[in-house]
C-alpha positions in Angstrom: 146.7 180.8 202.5 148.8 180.0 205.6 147.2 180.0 209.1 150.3 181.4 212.1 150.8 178.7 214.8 152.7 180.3 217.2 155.6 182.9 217.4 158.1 184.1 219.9 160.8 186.3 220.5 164.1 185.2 219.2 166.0 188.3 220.4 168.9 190.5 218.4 168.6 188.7 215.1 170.0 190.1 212.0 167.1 191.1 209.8 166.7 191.2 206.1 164.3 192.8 203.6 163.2 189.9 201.4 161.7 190.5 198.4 159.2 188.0 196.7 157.9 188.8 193.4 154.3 188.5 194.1 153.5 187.1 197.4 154.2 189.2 200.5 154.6 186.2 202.4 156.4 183.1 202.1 156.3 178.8 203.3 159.7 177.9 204.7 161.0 174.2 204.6 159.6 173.2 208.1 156.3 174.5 206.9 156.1 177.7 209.3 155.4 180.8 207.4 157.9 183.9 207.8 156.9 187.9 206.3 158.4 190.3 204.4 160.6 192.2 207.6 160.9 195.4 207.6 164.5 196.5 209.6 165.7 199.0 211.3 167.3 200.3 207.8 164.4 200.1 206.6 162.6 202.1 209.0 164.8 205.0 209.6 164.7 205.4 206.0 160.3 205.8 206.4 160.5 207.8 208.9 163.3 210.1 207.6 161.0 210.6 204.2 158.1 211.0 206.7 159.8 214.2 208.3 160.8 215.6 204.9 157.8 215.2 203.8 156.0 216.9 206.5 158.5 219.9 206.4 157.8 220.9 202.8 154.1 221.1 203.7 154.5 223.1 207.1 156.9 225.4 205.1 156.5 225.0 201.4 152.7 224.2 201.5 152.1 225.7 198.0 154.6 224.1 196.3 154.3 220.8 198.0 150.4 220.8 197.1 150.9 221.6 193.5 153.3 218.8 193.1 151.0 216.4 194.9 147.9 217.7 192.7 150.3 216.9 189.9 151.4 213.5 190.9 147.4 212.8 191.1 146.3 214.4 188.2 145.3 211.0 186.8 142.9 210.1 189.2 139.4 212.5 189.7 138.5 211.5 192.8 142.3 212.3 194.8 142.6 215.7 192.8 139.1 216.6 194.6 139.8 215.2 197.4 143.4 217.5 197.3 141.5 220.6 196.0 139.4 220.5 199.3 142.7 220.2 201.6 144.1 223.0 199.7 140.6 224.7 200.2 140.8 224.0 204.7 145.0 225.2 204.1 143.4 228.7 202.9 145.3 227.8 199.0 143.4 229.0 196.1 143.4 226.2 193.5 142.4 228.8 190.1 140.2 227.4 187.1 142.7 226.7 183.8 143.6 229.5 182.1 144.7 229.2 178.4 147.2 232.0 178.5 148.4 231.2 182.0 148.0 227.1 182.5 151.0 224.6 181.6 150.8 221.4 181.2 150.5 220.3 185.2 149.5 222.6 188.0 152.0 225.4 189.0 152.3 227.4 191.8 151.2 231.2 191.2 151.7 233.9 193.8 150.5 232.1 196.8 148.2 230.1 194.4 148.2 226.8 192.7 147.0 227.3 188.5 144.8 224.4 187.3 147.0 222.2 184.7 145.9 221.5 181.1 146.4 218.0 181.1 143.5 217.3 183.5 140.9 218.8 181.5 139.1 215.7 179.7 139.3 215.7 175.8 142.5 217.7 175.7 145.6 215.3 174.6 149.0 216.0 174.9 149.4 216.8 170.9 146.6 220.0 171.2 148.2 220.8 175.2 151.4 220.8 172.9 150.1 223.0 170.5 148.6 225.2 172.2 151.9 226.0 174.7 154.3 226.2 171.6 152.1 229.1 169.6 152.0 230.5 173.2 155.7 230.7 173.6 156.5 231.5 170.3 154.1 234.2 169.5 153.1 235.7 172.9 149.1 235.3 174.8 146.2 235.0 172.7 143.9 237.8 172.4 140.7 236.0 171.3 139.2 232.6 170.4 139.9 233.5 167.0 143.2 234.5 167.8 144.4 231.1 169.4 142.0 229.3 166.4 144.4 231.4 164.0 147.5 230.3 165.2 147.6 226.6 166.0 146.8 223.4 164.0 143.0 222.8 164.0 143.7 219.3 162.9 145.3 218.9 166.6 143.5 221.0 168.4 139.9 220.0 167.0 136.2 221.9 168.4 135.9 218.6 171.0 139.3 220.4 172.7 138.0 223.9 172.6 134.6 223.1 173.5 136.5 221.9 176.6 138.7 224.8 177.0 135.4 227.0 177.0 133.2 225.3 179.7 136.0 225.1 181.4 136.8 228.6 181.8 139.7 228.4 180.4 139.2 231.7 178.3 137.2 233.8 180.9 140.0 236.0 181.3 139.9 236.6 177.2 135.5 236.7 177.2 133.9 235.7 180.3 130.8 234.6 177.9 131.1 231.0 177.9 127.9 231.1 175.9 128.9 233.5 173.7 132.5 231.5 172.5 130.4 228.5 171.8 127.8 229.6 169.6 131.1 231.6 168.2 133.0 228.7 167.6 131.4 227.1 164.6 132.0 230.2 162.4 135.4 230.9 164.1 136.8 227.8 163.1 135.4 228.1 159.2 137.1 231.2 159.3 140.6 230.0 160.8 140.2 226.7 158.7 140.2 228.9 155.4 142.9 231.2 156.2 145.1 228.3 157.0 144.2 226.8 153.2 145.4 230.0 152.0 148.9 230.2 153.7 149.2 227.0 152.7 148.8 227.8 149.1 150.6 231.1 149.1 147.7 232.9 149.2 147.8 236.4 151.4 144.5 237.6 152.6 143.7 241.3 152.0 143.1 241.9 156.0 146.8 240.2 156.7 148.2 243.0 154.6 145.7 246.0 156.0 146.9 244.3 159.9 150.6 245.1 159.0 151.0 240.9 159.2 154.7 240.1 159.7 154.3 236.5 159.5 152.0 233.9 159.4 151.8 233.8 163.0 153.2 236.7 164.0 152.6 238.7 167.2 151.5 241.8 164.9 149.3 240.1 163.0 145.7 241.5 163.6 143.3 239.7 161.1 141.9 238.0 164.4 139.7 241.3 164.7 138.1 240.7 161.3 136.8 236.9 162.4 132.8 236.5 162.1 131.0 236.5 165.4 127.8 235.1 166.0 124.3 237.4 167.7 125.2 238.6 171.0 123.1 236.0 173.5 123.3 236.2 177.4 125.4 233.7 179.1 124.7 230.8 180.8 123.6 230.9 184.5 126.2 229.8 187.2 124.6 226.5 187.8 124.6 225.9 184.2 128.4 226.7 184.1 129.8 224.6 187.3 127.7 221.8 185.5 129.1 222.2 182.3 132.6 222.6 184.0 132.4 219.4 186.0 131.6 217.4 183.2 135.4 218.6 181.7 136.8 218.4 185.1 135.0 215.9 187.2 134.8 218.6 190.0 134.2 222.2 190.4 137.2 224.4 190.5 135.7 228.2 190.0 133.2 227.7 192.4 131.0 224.9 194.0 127.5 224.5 195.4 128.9 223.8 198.4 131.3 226.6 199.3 129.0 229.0 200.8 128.1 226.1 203.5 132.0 225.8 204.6 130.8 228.1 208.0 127.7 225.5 208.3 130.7 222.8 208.5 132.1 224.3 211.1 129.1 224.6 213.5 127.9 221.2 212.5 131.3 219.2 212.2 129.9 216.7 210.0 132.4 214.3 208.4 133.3 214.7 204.5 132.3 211.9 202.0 136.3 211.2 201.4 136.1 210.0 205.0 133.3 207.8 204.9 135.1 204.4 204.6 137.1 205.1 207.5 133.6 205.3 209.8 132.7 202.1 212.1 129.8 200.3 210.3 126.6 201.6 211.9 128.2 204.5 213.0 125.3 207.9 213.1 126.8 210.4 211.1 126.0 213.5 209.9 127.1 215.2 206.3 126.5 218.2 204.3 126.2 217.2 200.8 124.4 217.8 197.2 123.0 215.2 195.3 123.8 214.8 192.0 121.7 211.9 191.0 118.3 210.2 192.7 117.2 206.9 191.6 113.7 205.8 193.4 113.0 202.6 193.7 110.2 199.9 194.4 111.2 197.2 196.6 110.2 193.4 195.5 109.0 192.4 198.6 106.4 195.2 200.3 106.1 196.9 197.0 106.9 200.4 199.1 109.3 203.2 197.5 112.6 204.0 198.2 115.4 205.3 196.8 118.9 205.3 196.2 121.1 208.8 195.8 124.8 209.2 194.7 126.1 213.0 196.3 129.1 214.8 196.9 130.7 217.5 199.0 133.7 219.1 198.7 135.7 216.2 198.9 134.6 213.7 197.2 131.5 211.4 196.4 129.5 208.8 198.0 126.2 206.7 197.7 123.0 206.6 199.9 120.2 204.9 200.3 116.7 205.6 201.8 114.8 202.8 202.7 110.7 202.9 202.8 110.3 204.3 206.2 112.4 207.0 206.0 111.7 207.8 202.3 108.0 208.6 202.9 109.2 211.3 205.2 111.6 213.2 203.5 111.2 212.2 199.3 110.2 216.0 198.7 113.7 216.8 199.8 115.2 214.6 197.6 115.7 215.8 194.1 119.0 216.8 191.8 121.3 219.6 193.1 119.8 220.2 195.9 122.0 221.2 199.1 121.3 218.8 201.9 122.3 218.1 205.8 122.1 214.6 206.0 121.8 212.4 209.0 122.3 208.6 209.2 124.7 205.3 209.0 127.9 204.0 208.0 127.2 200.9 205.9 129.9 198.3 204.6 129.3 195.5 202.3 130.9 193.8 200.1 134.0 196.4 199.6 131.9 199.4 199.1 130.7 201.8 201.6 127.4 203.7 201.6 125.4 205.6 203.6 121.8 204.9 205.0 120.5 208.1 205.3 117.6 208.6 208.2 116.9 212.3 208.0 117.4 215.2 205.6 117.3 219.1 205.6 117.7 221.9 203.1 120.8 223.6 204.6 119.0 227.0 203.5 116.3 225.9 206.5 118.0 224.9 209.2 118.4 227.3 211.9 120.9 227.3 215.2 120.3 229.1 218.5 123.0 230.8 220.0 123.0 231.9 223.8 124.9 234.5 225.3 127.1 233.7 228.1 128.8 236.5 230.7 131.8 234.8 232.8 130.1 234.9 236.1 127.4 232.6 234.8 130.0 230.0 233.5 129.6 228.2 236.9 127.7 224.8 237.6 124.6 226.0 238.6 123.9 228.3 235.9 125.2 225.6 233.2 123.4 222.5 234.5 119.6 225.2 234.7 120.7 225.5 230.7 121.2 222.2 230.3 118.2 221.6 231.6 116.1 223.6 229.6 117.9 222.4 226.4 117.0 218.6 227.1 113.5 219.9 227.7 113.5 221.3 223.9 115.2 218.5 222.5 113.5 215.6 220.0 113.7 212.2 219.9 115.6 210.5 217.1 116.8 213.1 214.5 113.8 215.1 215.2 116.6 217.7 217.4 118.2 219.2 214.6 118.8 223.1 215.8 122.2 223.2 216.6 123.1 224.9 220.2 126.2 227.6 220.6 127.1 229.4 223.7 129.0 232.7 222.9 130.8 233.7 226.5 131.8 237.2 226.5 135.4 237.7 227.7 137.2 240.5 228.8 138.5 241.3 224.9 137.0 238.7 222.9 133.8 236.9 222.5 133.9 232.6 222.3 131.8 231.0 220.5 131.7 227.6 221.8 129.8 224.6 220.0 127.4 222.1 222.5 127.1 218.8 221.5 124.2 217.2 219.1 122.5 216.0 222.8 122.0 219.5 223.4 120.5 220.3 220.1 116.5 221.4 219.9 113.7 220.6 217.8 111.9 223.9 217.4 114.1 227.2 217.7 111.6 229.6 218.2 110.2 227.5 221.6 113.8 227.3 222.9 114.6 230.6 222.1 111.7 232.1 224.1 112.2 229.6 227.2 116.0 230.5 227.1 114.8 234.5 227.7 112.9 233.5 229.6 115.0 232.1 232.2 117.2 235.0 231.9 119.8 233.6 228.8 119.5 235.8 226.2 119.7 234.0 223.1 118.3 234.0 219.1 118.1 232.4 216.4 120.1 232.9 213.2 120.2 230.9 209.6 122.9 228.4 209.4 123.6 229.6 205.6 125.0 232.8 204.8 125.6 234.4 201.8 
């Protein structure tokens, strides 16, 4: 470790890029330390990749995504964090499809296609397999189709387990249910076709299907495979979980999406920005937990807890201590949709929240006011101002958002007041706001 002394200007100075194989920086022979310089060269060249890359976004945006979700396939948390940019561009990022997906993501029509090789428990061999009976033989038709034409050896029930709760084969049989209590029986049945090509053995249905090869496109035995009981599919919440645990993230839908209007009127920060906060900085976030672990502290013996939770972005941990926990523990429980309110918290490398307060986002409510041009003057704003600070909490208690919608001449703007104007109780400060002559309402945060 080398502690700088002094420096100075030594004027035009040729520069060079020195490269050190581990260290950065560097001791010279009088002891002063010098650092890896960057030149002119050097910088031009940055800046030039800078400008490319910021073209192909601004005018390739689809493409350029896809190859970055490509380049990041390999890590869970920049793919999510990706999917959600692609989300605020307005690009549709579409769940795998097993007649559609290659092996990385790939534009499609104005669209980006989810890749094959980041679905967990799918290796290269069965993404391989899969792709080449694809190409050579056309789309599949069925699970037992696909099951019929590619090496089970490779692609064993762990892979197409995955391929089903991912919803791979929903455009095949949306019943993700269905395909797994299917598969057991499907793949007995593929299993002893596949010992009877492979002793010369032709099976009466191959000849009744007009079968022109073993794998040929004709071939129509797939229609005789054994099905299971027809059974109701799984309920949505059952499928997002099922197809995060293959994914690590949602991609057909997510818990969160129908909240991306409650963003807006809120702007909370996302969880992929968290690090970047000031410690102790209040924040606000809309989020879902995914896991709560309560707690008893050693010292007061009082409860708290400790939450991990996600938004569209990515994930991030909180913790409630005592005080705060005895107010709001009925809110905290597993998949629930949540407003949070609270602090940034650094420590030792890892970043956390320390959450204060907590809502459902299916309770909150915001008050909007309407405006008309002549009142937008300073006496009309500062008599609503007033009445607003009259309404508002103390601490997190305010937590009714304010908007002013001022009708113009062809347009109405809906203009967002900050969280010093917010209220505690909506219905008060929407009957003191009529009151006074603003007409205003109240109207759910949430819509479906």
């Amino acid at each position: 470790m080398a502690k700088i002394i002094s420096r100075k200007s030594l004027g035009n100075q040729p520069v060079y890029d020195i490269g050190v194989e581990r260290d950065h920086n560097f001791i010279l022979a009088n002891g002063k330390v010098a650092s890896n310089c960057f030149n002119k060269s050097h910088s031009t060249a940055y800046g030039y990749v800078t400008y490319q890359t910021a073209y192909l976004k601004a005018n390739y945006a689809v493409e350029y995504m896809t190859a970055l979700l490509t380049a990041s396939s390999g890590s869970t948390d920049k793919v999510q964090k990706y999917i959600a940019t692609c989300a605020a561009m307005g690009i549709e990022v579409e769940q795998p499809d097993i007649n559609r997906s290659d092996l990385n993501f790939t534009p499609a029509s104005g669209k980006i296609l989810f890749g094959l090789s980041a679905i967990r428990n799918l290796g290269e061999g069965a993404i391989e397999c899969i792709l080449k009976a694809r190409r050579t033989d056309g789309p599949f038709k069925s699970l037992a189709h696909l099951c019929d034409r590619v090496d089970l050896r490779t692609v064993n029930r762990r892979a197409l387990e995955s391929l089903i709760y991912c919803g791979a084969f929903d455009s095949i049989e949306s019943n993700r249910k269905q395909l797994t209590t299917d598969l057991g029986v499907v793949i007995s049945w593929a299993q002893d076709r596949a010992k009877d090509r492979d002793s010369g053995q032709t099976n009466i249905f191959d000849l009744l299907g007009g079968s022109k090869s073993s794998h040929g496109n004709t071939n129509t035995a797939w229609k005789s495979a054994p099905k299971g009981s027809p059974i109701e599919d799984y309920s949505p919440q059952e499928k997002l979980s099922l197809e995060k645990d293959l994914l690590g993230f949602y991609v057909s839908d997510h818990p969160l999406k129908s909240a991306h209007q409650v963003a807006k009127v809120l702007s909370p920060i996302s969880l992929s920005k968290l690090a970047e906060q000031g410690k102790r900085t209040t924040i606000s976030a809309i989020v879902m937990l995914t896991e709560v672990k309560n707690h008893i502290t050693k010292t007061t013996g009082e409860p708290m807890a400790f939450v991990q939770m996600e938004d569209l972005t990515g994930q991030a941990e909180g913790v409630i201590f005592p005080k705060n926990y005895q107010r709001i523990s009925s809110r905290l429980t597993t998949d629930t949709s949540l407003i949070i309110w609270g602090k940034v918290d650094h420590k030792d490398e890892r970043t956390q929240m320390i959450i204060e307060d907590a809502e459902s986002i299916d309770t909150v409510k915001m008050v909007i006011v309407d405006l008309t041009l002549p009142r937008v003057n300073t006496r009309e704003l500062n008599h609503l101002k007033a009445i607003l600070q009259e309404h508002s909490g103390q601490n997190y208690q305010s937590k009714v958002p304010v908007l002013a919608r001022v009708e113009g001449s062809d347009h109405n703007q809906l203009v967002r007041l900050g969280s010093k104007y917010w209220v505690q109780d909506h219905r008060e400060t929407v009957n003191a706001l009529n009151a006074a002559g603003f007409p205003a309402h109240a109207s759910p945060l949430k819509t479906d």
